[in-house]
Every structure is written in C-alpha cells, then in structure tokens.
BAFI-3210 file (N, C-alpha, C; in Angstrom, 3 decimals, decimal comma, padded with zeros to 6 digits):
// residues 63
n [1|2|3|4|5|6|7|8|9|10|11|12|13|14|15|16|17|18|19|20|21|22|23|24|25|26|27|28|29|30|31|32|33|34|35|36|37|38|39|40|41|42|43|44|45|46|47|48|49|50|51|52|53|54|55|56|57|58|59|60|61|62|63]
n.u [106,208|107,209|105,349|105,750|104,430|105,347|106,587|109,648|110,927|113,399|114,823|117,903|118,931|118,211|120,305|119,830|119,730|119,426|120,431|118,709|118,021|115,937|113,609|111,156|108,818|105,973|102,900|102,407|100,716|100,729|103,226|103,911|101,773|103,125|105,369|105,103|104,174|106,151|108,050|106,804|106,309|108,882|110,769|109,761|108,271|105,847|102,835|101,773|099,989|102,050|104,197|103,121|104,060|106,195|107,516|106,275|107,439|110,215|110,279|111,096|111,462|110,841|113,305]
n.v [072,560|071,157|071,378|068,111|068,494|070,628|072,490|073,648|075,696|076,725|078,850|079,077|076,784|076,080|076,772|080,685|083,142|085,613|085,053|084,280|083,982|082,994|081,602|079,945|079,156|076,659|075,092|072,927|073,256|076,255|076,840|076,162|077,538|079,938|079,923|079,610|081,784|083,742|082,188|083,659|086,028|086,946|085,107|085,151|082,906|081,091|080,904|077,554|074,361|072,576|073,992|074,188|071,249|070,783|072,558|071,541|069,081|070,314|070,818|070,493|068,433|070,471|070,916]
n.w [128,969|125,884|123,020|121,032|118,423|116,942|114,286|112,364|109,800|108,273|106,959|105,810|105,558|102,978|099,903|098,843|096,577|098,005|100,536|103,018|106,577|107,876|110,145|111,158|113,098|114,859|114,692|112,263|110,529|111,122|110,384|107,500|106,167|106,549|105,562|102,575|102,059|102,584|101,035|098,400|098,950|098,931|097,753|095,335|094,418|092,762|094,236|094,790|094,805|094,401|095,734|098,107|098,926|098,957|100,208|102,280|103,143|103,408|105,772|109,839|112,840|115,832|117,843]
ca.u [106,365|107,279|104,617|106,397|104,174|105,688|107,791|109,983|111,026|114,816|115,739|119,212|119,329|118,569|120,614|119,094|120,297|119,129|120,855|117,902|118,302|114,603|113,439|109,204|108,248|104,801|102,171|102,380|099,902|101,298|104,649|103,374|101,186|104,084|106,684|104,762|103,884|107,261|108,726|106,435|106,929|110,020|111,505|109,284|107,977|104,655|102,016|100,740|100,246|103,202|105,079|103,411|103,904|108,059|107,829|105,946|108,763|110,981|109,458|111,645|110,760|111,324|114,025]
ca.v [071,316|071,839|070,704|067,564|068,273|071,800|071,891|074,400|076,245|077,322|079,235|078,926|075,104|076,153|078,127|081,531|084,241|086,287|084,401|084,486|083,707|083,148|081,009|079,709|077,802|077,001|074,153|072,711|074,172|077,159|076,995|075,935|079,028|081,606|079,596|079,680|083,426|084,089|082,037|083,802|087,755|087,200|084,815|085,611|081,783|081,082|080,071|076,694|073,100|071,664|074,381|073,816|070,117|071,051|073,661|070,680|068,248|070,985|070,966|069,573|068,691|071,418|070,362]
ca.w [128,220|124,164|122,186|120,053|117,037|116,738|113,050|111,501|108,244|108,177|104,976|105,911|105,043|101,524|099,336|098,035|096,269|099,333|101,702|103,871|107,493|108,295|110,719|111,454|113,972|115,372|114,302|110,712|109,280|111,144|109,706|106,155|105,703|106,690|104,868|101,198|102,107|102,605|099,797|097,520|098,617|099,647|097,088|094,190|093,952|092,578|094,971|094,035|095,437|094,501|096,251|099,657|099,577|098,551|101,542|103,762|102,868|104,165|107,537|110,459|114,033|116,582|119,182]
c.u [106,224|106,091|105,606|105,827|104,983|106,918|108,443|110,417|112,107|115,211|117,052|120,072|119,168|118,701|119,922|120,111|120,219|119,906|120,012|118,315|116,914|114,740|111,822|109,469|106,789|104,266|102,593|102,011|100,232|102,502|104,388|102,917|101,939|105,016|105,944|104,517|105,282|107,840|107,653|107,043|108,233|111,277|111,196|108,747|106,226|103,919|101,349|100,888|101,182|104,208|104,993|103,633|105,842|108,183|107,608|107,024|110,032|111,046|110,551|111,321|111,759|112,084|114,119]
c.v [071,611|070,908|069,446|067,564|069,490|071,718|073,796|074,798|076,961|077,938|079,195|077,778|075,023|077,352|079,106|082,301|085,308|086,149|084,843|083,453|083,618|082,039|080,986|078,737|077,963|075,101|074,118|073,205|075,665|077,766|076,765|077,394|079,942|080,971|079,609|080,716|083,852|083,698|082,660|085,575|087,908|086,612|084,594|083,889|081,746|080,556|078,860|075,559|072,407|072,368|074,107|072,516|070,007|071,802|072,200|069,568|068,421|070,459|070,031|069,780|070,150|070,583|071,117]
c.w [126,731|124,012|121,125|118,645|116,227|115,456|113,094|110,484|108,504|106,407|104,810|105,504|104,026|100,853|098,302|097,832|097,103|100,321|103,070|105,135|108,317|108,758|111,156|112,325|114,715|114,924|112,805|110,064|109,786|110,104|108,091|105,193|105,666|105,814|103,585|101,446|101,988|101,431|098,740|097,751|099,043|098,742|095,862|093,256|093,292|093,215|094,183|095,333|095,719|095,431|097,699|100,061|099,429|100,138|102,623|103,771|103,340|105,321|108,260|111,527|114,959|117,464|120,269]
res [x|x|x|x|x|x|x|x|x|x|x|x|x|x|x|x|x|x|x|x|x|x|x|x|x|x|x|x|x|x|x|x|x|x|x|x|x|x|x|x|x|x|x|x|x|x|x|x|x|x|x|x|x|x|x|x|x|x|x|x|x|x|x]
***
C-alpha cells in the first residue's frame, strides 16, 4: 500500500544548464533534504531558507 504522503523532486520539470534528469522520492522532509543537497553540489545554489521553501513548493505528490 503507497504511502499517500510520499512527495517528489523531478529536476527534469525545471530547466538547467545540466539538464539534470534527477529524480527523489521518499517523505517530505525526506525529499526536501536531498533536493537542497543536490541543488546546492550539484547546481551550485546557495543553501538558505528561502531555497528550501522554493525546493518545498517544488514538491509533487507521488502517484
């Protein structure tokens, strides 16, 4: 039985100069934590507040 709280983090739905094809899924605060880790060593963002509430804004349910 899926969990319905379960979100994810597609980098594919927004365009990078990378053209990253990443994909998170897990709990919120799962997916949150790897997706600002990632957009920081990965897309050279600055960790802050505003970025994880831009990343959590991201977030869409798992289907």
């Amino acid at each position: 039985m899926a969990d319905s709280k379960r979100k994810i983090a597609d980098c594919r739905l927004y365009p990078s100069e990378k053209n990253c094809s990443l994909t998170i899924s897990g709990t919120e605060e799962e997916v949150l934590t790897a997706a600002v880790q990632h957009a920081v060593t990965s897309h050279g963002h600055k960790e802050s507040p505003e970025l994880r509430e831009q990343i959590r804004g991201f977030l869409k349910d798992e289907k």
